[in-house]
N, C-alpha and C positions, 0 to 999 in steps of 0.2 A: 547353466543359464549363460549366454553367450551376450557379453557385453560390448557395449559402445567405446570407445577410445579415442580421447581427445585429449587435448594440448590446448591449456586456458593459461592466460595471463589477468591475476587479479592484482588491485592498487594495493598496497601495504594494509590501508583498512579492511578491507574486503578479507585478505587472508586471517590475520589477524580474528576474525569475526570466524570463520568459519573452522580456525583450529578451534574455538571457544565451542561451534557446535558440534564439531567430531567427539569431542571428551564423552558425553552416553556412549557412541560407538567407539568407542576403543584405540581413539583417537584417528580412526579410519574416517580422511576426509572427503575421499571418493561415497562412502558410503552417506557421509551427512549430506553432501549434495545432491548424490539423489533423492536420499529422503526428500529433503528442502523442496527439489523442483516438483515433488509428488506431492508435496505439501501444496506449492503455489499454484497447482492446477485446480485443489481441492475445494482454494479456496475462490480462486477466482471464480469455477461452477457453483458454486454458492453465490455468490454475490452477483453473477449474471440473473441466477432464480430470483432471488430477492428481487432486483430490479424490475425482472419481468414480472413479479407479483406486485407488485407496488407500486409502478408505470404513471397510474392516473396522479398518487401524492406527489410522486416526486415533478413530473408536470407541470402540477398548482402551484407547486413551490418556487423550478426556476421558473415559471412567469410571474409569480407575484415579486420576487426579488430583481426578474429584469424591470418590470413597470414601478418599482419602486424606485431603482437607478433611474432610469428614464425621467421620473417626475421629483427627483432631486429629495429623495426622503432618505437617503445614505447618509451614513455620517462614517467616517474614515476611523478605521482603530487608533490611529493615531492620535486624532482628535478626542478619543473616549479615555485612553491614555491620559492626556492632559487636564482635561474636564476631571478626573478623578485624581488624580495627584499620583499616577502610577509611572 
């Protein structure tokens, strides 16, 4: 199989994370990355479908949430925070 070759620079967390997910492979972290990015396409085509299945709720939703901003029936986490003793 004839692979791709690149030169990445990750931030101390980033690597960090990704020796943790080499460890199944054999601590091979070229291998967990590709998994990972085969991962995040997997899921991202999922979550596109959903969305296209589900279009019309999600719709109702931000508009009943924008016209509730709009008509000032928000109340701010913050405030629900305090209201509750949290």
């Amino acid at each position: 199989m004839l692979m791709a070759i690149r030169k990445i620079q990750l931030t101390p967390e980033a690597d960090t994370i990704l020796d943790s997910m080499a460890e199944p492979y054999g601590g091979d972290t070229d291998r967990a990355l590709s998994e990972l990015l085969i991962a995040h396409e997997s899921v991202e085509s999922f979550l596109d479908e959903f969305e296209a299945g589900n279009e019309a709720e999600l719709l109702r939703q931000r508009d009943a949430s924008e016209r509730d901003f709009a008509e000032g029936h928000i109340v701010s986490w913050d405030r629900v925070k305090r209201k509750n003793g949290l």
